[in-house]
C-alpha positions in Angstrom: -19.2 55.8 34.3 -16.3 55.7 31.4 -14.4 52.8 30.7 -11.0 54.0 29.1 -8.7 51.0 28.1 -5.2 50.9 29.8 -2.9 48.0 29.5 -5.4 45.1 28.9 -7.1 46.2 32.6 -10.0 48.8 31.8 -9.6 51.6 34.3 -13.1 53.1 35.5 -13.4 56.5 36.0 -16.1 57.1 38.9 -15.7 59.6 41.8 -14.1 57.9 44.3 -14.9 57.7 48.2 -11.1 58.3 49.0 -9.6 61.9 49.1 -8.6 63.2 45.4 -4.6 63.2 46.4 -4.9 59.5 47.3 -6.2 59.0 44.2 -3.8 60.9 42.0 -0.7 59.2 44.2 -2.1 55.4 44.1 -2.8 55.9 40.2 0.8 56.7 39.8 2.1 54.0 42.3 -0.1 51.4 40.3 0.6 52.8 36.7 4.8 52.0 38.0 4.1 48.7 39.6 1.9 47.6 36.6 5.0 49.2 34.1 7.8 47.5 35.7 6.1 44.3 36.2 6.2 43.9 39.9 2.6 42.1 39.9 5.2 39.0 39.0 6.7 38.9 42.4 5.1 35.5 44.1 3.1 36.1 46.9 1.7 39.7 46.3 -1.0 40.8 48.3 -2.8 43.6 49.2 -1.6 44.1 52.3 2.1 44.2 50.6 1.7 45.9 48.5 0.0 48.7 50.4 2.5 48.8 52.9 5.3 49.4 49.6 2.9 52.0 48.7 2.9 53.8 52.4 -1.2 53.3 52.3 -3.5 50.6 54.2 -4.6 47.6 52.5 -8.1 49.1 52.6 -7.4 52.4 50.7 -5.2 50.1 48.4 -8.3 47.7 47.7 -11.2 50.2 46.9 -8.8 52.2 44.4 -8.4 48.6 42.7 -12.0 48.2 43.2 -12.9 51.4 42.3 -10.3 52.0 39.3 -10.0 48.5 37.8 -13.5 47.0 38.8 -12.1 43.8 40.2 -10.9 42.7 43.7 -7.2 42.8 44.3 -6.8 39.0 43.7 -8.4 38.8 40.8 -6.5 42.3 39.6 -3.0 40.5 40.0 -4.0 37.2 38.8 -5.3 39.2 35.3 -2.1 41.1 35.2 0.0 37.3 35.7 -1.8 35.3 33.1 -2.0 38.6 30.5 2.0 38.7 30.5 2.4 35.0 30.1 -0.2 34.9 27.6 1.8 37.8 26.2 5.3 36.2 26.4 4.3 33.0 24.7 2.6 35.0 21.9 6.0 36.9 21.3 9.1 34.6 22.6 9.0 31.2 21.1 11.4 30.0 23.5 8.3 30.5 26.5 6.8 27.4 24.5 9.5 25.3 25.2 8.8 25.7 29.4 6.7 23.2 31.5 3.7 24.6 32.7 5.0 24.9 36.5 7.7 26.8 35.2 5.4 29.1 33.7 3.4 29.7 36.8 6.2 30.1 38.5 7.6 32.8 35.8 4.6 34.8 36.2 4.2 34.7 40.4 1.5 32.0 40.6 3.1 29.0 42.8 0.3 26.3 41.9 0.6 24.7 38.7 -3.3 23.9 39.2 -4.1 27.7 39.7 -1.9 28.2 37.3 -4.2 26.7 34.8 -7.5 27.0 36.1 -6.4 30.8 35.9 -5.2 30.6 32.3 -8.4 28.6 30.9 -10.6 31.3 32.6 -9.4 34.2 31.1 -8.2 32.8 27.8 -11.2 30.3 27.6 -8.6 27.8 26.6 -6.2 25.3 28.4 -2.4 26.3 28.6 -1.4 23.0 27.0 -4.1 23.3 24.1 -2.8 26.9 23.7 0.9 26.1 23.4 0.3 23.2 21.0 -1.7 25.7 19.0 1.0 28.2 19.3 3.6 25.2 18.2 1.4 23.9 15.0 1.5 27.5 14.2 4.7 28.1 14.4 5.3 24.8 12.1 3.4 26.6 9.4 5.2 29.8 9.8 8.3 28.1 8.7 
């Protein structure tokens, strides 16, 4: 098995147990939906999704599986909390939201998911990381 880094989700290359041209077509479909930022849109699911994509929710899940080595919830909430951790890196005006807002900005409609999410992949708090982000920002200046 090869990892091959793509975005900040590895993709893994393993012979699949869906037919080759479902393959190449959901790789495309994903590689759009991940490049135009339609993981954003609140309540995303599988089953959404796959019907957007002409598939069943099934096919849809074992490429995600099988490609990203996570389970479709888990896939989306990544993608979510990598773009907001990537907006308040790069737009100081992101550090001037409330947390809800941020969840919301990113798809997630709980402010509690929200930041159990964030602390779990960042392994630190979204209040702890924007005061960071706002003490470094002092220094900058």
């Amino acid at each position: 098995m090869q990892i091959v880094e793509e975005n900040q989700i590895p993709y893994v290359r393993v012979k699949s147990e869906l037919p080759d041209e479902l393959v190449e077509n959901l790789t495309l479909k994903v590689q759009n939906f991940e490049d135009k930022k339609q993981f954003l849109e609140a309540g995303m699911t599988a089953a959404k999704l796959a019907a957007r994509f002409k598939t069943n929710p099934t096919y849809l899940s074992t490429f995600i599986h099988e490609r990203k080595g996570l389970n479709f919830s888990t896939y989306i909430t990544q993608l979510r909390i990598e773009y907001i951790t990537q907006q308040l890196n790069s737009d100081k005006d992101y550090l001037k939201y409330t947390i809800q807002a941020l969840a919301e900005m990113c798809g997630i409609a709980s402010r509690n998911n929200f930041t159990d999410h964030f602390k779990r992949i960042n392994g630190i708090g979204v209040g702890d990381f924007i005061k960071m982000k706002l003490k470094d920002n002092e220094r900058e200046q």
